[in-house]
PyMOL CGO cylinders between C-alpha atoms (Angstrom):
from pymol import cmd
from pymol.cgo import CYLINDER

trace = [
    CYLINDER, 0.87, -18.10, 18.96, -2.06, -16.96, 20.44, 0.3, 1, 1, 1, 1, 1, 1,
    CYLINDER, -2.06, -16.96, 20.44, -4.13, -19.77, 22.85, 0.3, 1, 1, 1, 1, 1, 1,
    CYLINDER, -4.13, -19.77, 22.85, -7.40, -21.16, 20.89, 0.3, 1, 1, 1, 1, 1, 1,
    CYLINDER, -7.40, -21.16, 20.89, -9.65, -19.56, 23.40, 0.3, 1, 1, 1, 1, 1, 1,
    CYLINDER, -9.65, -19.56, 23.40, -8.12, -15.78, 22.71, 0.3, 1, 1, 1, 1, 1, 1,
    CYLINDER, -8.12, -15.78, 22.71, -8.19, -15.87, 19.27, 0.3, 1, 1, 1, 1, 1, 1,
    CYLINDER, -8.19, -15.87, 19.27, -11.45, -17.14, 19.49, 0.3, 1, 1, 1, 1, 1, 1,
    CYLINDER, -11.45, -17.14, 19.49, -12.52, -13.94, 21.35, 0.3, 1, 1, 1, 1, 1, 1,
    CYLINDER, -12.52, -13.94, 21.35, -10.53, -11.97, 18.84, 0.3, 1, 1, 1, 1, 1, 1,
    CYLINDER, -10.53, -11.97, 18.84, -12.23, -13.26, 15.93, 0.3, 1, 1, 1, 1, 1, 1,
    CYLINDER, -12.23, -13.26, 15.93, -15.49, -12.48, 17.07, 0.3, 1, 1, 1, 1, 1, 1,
    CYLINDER, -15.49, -12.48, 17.07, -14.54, -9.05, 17.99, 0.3, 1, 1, 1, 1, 1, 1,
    CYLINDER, -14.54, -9.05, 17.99, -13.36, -8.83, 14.42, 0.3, 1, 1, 1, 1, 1, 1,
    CYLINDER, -13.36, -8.83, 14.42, -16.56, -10.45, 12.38, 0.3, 1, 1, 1, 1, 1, 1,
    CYLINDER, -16.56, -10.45, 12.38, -18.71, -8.44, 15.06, 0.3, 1, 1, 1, 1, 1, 1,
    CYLINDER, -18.71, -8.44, 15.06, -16.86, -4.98, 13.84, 0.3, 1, 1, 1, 1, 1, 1,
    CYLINDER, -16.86, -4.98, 13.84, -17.50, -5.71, 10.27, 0.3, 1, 1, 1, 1, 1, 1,
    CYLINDER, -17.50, -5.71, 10.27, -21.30, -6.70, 10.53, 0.3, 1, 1, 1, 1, 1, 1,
    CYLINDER, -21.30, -6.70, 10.53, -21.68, -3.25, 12.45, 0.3, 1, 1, 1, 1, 1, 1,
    CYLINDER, -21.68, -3.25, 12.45, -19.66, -1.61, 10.40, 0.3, 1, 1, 1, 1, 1, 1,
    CYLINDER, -19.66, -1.61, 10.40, -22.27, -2.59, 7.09, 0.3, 1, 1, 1, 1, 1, 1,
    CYLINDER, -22.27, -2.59, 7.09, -25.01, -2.25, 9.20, 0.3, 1, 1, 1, 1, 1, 1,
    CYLINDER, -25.01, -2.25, 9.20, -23.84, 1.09, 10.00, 0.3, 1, 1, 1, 1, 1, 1,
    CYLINDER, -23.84, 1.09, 10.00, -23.77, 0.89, 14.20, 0.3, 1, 1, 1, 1, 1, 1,
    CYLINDER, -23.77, 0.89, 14.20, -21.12, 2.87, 14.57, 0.3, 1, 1, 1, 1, 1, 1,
    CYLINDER, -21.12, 2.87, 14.57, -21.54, 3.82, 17.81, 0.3, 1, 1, 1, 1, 1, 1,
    CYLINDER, -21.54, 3.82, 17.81, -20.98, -0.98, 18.26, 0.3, 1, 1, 1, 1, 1, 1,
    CYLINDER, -20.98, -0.98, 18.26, -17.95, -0.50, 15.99, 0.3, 1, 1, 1, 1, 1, 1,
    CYLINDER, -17.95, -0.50, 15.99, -16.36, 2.29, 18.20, 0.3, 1, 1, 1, 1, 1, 1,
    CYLINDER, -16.36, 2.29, 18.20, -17.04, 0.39, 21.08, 0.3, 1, 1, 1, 1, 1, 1,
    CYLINDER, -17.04, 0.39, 21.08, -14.51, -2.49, 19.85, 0.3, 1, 1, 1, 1, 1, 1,
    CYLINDER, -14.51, -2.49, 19.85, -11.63, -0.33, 20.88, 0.3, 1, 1, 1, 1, 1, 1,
    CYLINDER, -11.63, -0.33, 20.88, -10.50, 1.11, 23.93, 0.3, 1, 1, 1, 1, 1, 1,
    CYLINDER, -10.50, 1.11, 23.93, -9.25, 3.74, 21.56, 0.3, 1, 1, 1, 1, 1, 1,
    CYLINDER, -9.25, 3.74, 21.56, -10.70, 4.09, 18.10, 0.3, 1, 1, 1, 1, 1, 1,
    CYLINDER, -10.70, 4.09, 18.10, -7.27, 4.32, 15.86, 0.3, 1, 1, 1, 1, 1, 1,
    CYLINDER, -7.27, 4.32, 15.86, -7.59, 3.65, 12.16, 0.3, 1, 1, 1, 1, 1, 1,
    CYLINDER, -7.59, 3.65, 12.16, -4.92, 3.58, 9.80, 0.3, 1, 1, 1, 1, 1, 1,
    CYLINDER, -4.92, 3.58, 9.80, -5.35, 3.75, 5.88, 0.3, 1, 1, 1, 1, 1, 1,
    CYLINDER, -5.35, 3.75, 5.88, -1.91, 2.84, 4.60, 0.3, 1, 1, 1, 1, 1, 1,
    CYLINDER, -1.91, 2.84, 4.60, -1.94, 3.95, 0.66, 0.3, 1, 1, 1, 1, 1, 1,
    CYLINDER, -1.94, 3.95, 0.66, -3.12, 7.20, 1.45, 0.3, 1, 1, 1, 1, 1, 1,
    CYLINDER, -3.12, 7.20, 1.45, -1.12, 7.97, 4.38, 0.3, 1, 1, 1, 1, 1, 1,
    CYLINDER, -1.12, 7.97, 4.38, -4.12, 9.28, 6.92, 0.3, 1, 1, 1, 1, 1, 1,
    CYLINDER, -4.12, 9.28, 6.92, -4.21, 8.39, 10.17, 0.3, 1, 1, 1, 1, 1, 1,
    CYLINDER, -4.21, 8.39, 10.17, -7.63, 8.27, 12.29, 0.3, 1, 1, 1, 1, 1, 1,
    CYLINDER, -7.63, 8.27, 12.29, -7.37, 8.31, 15.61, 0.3, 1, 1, 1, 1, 1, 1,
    CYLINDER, -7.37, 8.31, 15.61, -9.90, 8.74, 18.61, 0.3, 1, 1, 1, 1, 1, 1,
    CYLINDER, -9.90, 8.74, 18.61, -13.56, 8.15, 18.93, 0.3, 1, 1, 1, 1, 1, 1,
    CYLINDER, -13.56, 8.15, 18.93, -14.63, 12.14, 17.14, 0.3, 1, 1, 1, 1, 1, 1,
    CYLINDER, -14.63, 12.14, 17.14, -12.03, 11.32, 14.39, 0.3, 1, 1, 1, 1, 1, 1,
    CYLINDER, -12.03, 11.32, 14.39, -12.84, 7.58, 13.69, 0.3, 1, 1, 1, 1, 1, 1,
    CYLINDER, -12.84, 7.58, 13.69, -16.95, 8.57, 13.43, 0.3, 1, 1, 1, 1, 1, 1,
    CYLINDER, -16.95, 8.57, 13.43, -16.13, 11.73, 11.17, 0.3, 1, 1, 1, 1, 1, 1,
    CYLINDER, -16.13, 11.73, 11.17, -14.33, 8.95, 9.16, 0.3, 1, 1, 1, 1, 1, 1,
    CYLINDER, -14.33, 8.95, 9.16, -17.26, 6.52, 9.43, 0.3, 1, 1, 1, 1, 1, 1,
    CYLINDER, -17.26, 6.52, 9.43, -19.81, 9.35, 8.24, 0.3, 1, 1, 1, 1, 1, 1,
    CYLINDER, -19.81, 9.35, 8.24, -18.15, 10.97, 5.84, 0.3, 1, 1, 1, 1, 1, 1,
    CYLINDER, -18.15, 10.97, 5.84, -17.42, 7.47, 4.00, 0.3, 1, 1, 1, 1, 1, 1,
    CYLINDER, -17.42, 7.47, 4.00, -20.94, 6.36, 4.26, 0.3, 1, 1, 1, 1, 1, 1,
    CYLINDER, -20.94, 6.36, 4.26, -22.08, 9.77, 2.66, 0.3, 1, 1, 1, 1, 1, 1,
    CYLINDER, -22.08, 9.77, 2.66, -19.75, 8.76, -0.01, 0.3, 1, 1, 1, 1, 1, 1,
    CYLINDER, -19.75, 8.76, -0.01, -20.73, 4.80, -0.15, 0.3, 1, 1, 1, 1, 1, 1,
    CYLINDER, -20.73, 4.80, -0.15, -23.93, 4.63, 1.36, 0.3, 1, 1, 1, 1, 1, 1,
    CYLINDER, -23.93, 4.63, 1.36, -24.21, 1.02, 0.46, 0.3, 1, 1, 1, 1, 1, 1,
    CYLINDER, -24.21, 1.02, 0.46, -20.72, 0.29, 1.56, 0.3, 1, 1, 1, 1, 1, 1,
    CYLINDER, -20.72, 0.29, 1.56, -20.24, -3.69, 2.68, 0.3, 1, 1, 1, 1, 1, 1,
    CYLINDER, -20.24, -3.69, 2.68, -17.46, -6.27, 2.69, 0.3, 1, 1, 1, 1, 1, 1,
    CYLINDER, -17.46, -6.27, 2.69, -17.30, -9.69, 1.56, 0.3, 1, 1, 1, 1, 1, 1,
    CYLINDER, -17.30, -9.69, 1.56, -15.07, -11.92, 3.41, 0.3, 1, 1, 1, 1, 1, 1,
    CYLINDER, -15.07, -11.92, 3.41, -12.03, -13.29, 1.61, 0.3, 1, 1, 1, 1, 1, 1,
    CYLINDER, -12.03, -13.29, 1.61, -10.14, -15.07, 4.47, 0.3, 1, 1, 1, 1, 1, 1,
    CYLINDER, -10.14, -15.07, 4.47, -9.22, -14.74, 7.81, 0.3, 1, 1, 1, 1, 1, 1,
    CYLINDER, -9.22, -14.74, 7.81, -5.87, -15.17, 9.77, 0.3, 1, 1, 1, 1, 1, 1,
    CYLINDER, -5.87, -15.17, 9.77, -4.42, -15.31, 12.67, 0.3, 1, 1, 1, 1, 1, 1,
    CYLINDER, -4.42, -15.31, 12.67, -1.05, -13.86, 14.25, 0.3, 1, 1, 1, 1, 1, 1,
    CYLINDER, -1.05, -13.86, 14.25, 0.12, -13.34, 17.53, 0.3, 1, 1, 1, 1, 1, 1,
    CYLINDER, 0.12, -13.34, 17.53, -0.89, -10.06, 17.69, 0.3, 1, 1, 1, 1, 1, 1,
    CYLINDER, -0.89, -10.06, 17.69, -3.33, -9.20, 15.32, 0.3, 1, 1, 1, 1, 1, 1,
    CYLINDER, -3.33, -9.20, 15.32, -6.20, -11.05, 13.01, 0.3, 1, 1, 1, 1, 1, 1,
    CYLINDER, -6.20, -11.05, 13.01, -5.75, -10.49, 9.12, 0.3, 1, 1, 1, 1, 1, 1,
    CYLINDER, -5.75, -10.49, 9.12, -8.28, -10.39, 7.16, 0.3, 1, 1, 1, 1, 1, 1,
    CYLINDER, -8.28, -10.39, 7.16, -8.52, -10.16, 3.14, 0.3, 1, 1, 1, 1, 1, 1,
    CYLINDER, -8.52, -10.16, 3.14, -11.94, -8.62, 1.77, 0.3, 1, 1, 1, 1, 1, 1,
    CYLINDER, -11.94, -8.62, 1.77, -13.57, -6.96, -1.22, 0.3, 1, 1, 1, 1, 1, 1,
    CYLINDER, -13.57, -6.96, -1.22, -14.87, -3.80, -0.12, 0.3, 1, 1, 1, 1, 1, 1,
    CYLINDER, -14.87, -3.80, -0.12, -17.88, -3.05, -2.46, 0.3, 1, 1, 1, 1, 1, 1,
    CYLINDER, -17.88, -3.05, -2.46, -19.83, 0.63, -2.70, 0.3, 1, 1, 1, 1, 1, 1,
    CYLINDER, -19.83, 0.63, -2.70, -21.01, 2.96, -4.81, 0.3, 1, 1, 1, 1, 1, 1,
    CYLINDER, -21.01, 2.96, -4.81, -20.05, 6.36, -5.07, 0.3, 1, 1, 1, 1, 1, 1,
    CYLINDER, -20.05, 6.36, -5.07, -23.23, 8.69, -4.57, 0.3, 1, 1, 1, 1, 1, 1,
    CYLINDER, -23.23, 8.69, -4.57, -21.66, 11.42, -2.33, 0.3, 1, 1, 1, 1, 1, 1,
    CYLINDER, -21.66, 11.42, -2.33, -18.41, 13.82, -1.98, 0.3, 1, 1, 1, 1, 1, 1,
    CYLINDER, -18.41, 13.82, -1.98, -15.70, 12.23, -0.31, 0.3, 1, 1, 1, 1, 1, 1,
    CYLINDER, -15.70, 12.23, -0.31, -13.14, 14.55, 1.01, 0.3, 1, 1, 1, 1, 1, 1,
    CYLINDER, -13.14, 14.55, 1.01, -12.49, 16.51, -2.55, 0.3, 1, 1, 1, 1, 1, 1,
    CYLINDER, -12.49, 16.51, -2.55, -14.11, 14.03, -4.70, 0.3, 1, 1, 1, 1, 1, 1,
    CYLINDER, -14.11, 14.03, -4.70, -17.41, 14.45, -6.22, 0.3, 1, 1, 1, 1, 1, 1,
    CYLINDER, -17.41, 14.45, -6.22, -19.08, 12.03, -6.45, 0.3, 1, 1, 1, 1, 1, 1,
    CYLINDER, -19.08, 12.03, -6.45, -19.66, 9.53, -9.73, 0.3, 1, 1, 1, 1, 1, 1,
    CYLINDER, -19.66, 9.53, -9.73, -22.48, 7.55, -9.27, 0.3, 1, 1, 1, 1, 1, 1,
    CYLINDER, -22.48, 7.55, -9.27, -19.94, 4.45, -10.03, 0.3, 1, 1, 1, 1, 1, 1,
    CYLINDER, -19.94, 4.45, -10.03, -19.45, 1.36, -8.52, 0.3, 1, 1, 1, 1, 1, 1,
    CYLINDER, -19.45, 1.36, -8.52, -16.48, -0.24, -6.64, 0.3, 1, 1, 1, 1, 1, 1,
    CYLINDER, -16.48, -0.24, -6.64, -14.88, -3.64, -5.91, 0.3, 1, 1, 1, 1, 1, 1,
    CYLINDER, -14.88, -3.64, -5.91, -11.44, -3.65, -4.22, 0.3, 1, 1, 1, 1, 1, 1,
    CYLINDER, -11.44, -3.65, -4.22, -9.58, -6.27, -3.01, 0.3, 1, 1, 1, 1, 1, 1,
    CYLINDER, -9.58, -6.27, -3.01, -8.38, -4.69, 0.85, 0.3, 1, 1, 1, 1, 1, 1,
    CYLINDER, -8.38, -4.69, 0.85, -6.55, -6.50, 3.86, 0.3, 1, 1, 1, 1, 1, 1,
    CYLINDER, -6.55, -6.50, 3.86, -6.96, -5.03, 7.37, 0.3, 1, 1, 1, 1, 1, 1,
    CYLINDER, -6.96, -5.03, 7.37, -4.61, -5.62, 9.83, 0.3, 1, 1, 1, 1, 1, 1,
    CYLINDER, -4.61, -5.62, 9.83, -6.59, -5.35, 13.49, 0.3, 1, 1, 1, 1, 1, 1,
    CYLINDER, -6.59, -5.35, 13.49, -3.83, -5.10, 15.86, 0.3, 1, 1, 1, 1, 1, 1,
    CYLINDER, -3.83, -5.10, 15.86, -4.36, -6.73, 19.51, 0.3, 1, 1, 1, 1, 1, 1,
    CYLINDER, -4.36, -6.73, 19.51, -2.46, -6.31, 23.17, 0.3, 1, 1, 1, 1, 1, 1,
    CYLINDER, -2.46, -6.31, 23.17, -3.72, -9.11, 24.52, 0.3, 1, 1, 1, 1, 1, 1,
    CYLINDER, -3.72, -9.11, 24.52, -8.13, -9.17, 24.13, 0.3, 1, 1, 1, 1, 1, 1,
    CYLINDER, -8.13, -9.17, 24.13, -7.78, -5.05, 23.28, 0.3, 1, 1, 1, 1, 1, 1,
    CYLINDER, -7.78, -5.05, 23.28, -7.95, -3.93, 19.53, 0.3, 1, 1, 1, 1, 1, 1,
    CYLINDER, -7.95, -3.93, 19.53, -5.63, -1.08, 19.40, 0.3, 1, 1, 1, 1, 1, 1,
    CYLINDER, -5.63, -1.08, 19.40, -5.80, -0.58, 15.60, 0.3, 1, 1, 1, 1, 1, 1,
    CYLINDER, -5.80, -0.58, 15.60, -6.84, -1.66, 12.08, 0.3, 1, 1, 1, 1, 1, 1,
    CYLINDER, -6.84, -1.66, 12.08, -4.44, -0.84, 9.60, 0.3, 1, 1, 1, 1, 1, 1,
    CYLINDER, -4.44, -0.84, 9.60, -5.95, -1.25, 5.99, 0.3, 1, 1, 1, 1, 1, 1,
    CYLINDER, -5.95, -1.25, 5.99, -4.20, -1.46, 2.52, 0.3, 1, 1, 1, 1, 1, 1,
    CYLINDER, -4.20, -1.46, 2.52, -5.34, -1.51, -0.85, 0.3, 1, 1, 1, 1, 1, 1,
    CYLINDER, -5.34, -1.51, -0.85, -4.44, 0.02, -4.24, 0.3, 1, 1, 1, 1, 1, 1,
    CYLINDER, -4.44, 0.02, -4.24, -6.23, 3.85, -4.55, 0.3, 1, 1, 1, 1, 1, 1,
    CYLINDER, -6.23, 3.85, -4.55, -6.05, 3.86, -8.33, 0.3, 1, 1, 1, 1, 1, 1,
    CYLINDER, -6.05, 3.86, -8.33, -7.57, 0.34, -8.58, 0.3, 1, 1, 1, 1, 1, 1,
    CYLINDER, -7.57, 0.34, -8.58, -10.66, 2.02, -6.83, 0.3, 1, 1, 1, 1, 1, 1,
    CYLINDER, -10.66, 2.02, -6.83, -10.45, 5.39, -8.99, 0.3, 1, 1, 1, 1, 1, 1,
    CYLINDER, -10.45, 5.39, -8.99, -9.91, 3.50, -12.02, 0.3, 1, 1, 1, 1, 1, 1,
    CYLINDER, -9.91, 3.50, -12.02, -13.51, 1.74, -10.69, 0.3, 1, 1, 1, 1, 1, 1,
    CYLINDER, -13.51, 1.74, -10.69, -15.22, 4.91, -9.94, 0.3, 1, 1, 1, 1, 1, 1,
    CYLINDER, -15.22, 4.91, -9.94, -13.97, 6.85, -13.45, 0.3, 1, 1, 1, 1, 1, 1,
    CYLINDER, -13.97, 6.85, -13.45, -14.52, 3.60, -15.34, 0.3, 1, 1, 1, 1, 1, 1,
    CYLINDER, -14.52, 3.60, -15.34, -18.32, 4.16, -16.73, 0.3, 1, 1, 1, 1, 1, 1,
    CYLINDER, -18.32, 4.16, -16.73, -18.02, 8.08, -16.99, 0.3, 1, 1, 1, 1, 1, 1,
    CYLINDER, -18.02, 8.08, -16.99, -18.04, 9.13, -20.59, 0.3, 1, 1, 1, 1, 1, 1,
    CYLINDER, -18.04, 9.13, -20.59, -15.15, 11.39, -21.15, 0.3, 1, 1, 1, 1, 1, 1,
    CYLINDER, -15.15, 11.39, -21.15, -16.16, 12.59, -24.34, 0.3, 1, 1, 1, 1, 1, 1,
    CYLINDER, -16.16, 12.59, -24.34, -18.97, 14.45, -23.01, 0.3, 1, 1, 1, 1, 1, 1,
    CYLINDER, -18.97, 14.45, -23.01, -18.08, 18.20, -21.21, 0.3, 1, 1, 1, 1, 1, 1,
    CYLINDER, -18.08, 18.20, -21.21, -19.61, 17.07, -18.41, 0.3, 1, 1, 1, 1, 1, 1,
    CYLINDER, -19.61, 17.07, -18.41, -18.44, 13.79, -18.03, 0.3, 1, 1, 1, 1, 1, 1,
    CYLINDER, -18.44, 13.79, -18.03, -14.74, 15.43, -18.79, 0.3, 1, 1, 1, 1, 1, 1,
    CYLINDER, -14.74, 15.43, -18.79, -15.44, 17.71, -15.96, 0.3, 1, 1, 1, 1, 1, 1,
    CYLINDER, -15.44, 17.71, -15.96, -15.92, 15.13, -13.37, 0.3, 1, 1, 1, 1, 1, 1,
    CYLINDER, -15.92, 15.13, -13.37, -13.16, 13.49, -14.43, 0.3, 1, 1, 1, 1, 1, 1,
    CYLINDER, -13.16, 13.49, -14.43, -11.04, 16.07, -13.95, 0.3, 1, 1, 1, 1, 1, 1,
    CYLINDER, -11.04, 16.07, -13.95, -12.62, 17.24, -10.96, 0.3, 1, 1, 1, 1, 1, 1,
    CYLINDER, -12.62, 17.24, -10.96, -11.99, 13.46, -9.29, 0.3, 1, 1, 1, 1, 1, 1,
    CYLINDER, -11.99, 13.46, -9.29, -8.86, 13.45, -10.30, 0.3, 1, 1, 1, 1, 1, 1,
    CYLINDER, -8.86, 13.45, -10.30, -7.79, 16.89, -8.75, 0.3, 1, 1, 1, 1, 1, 1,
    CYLINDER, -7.79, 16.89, -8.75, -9.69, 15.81, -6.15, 0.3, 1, 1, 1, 1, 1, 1,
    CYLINDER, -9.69, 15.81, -6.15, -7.73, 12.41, -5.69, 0.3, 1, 1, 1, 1, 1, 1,
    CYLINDER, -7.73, 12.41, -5.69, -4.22, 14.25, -5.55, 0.3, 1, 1, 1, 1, 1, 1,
    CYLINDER, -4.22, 14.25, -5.55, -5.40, 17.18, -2.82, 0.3, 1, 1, 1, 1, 1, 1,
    CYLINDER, -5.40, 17.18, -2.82, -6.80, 13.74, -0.44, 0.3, 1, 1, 1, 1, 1, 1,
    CYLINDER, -6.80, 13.74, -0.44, -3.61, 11.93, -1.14, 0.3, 1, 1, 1, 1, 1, 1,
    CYLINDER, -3.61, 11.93, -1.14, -0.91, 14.63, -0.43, 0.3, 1, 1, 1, 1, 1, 1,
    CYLINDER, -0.91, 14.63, -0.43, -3.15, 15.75, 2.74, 0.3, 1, 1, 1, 1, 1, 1,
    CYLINDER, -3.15, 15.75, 2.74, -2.27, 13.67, 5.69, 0.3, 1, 1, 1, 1, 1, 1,
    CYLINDER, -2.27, 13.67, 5.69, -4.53, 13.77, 8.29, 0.3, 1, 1, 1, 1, 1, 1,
    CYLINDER, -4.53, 13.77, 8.29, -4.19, 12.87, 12.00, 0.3, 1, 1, 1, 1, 1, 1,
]
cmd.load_cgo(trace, "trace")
């Protein structure tokens, strides 16, 4: 296991990226890697370099402009600090192919931020895509045409971002 004193440093790192992250300083958040790699598990896109993690930081908080996190726990490994969150947002812009619906979100998430030694080399994230669509579809009434039409739109929308990996 990691000494005290490193994962102390590694922790702060950590809570540091996710207060800049909400208060949307990017340019801080970037600045906790070496190399800006970013990993989102369930959908299978990889992030990776300082042009391609700020696209991904933009175009997300176009989408959730009022993105945050609320802290769940935090853990320690040898190499990496876990950490279980609700992500919280509303959905107010396109994201990738998916309009937006003007819904709200609250998803359980664990990021992995991998460590060699004091360097973050990568945060890994997982959490369950249709517990967020379910979220964002939930207060759109599907008996009206329009409200069918987003649907469908979000939904066609949701299979051309999953079955595109990005790199």
């Amino acid at each position: 296991m990691a000494d005290k004193s490193l994962r102390a440093r590694r922790e702060k790192l950590v809570l540091d990226h996710f207060a800049d992250e909400v208060s949307q300083e990017f340019d801080k958040v970037l600045a906790t890697f070496p190399h800006p790699h970013y990993e989102l598990v369930p959908t299978g896109v990889v992030h990776d370099g300082h042009r391609d993690v700020m696209r991904y930081y933009v175009d997300t908080r176009k989408a959730f402009p009022d993105q945050r996190h609320e802290m769940i726990q935090l853990r320690h490994s040898d190499d990496a600090v876990i950490c279980e969150f609700w992500l919280l947002g509303t959905h107010k812009g396109p994201l990738g192919a998916l309009p937006p619906t003007g819904q709200s979100f609250r998803v359980r998430m664990t990021a992995f931020f991998i460590f060699d030694g004091d360097r973050l080399v990568c945060e890994r994230i997982y959490f369950d895509v249709l517990t967020m669509l379910r979220q964002l579809l939930g207060g759109v009434n599907w008996k009206r045409p329009a409200g069918a039409l987003l649907v469908l739109r979000t939904l066609l929308g949701a299979f051309r971002e999953l079955g595109g990996k990005r790199s």
